[in-house]
C-alpha positions in Angstrom: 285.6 84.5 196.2 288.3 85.9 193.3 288.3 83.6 190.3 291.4 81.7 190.3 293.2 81.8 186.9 293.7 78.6 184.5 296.7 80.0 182.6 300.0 81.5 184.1 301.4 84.7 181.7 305.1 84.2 181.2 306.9 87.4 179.2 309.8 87.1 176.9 312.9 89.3 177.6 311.9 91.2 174.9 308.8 92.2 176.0 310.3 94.6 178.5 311.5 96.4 175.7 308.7 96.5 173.9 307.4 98.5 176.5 310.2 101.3 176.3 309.0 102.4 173.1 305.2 102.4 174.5 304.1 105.7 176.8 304.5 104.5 180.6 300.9 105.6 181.2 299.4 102.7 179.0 301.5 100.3 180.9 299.3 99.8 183.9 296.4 99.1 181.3 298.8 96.7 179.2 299.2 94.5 182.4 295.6 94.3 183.5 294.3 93.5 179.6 296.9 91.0 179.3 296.0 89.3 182.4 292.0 89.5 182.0 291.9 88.5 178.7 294.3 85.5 178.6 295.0 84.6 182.4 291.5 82.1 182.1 290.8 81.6 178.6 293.5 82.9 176.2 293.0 79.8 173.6 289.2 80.8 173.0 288.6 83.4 169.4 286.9 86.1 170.3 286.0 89.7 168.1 289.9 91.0 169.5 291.6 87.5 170.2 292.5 85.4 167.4 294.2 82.6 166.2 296.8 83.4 163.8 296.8 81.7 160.3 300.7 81.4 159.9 303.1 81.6 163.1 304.4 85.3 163.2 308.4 85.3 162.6 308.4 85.6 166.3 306.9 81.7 167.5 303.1 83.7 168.0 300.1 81.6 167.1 297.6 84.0 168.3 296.9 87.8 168.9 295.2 89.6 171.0 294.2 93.5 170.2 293.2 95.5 173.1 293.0 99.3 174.6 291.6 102.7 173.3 290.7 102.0 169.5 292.3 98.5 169.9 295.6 100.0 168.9 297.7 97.6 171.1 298.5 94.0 170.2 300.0 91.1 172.5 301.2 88.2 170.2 300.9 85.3 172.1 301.7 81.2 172.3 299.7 79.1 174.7 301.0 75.4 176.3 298.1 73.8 176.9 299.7 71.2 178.7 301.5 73.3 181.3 298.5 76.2 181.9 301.2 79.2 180.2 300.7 81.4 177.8 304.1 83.2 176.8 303.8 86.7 175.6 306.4 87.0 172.8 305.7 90.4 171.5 303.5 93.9 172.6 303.3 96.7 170.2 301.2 99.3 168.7 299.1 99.9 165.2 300.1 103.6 164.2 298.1 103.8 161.0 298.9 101.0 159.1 302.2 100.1 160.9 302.3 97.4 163.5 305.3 99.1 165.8 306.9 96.7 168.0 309.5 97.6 169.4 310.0 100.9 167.8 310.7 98.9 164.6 308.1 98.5 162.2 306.6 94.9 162.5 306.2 93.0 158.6 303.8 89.4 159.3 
């Protein structure tokens, strides 16, 4: 029997073009992260999910880093209360530079 998931992802408008600046052929591996790593338990710390120290500019209390060398990152807010987590940002570590966006991404 398929595990039924706790949380329900909801994406900002912005996400969507997020994604534009991010190769298409990451996008099917974006998706299935995002929903196996915080569909059922997206408020527990683990070595690539964490719980940010100060809200980003953007509302995100926690991050999660994800795909080949972890060089994708979901920033995230959970509502415990209604079982969502809202994805408010996706982008991509080049280097040093958190890209998001296209745009270069200062905490």
């Amino acid at each position: 029997m398929p595990r039924r998931s706790r949380f329900t992802l909801s994406f900002a408008p912005e996400t969507l073009d997020h994604l534009d600046f991010i190769n298409r052929k990451h996008h099917r591996l974006i998706r299935k992260e995002l929903h196996d790593q915080l569909s059922v338990t997206p408020d527990v710390a683990t070595r690539n999910r964490k719980m940010l120290v100060q809200p980003t500019p953007l509302g995100a209390t926690w991050e999660l880093r994800f795909g080949p060398n972890n060089r994708f990152r979901a920033f995230y807010e959970i509502d415990v209360h209604e079982k969502i987590v809202r994805i408010l940002a996706i982008g991509v570590k080049v280097g040093n530079q958190l890209l998001i966006g296209g745009e270069e991404f200062l905490p």
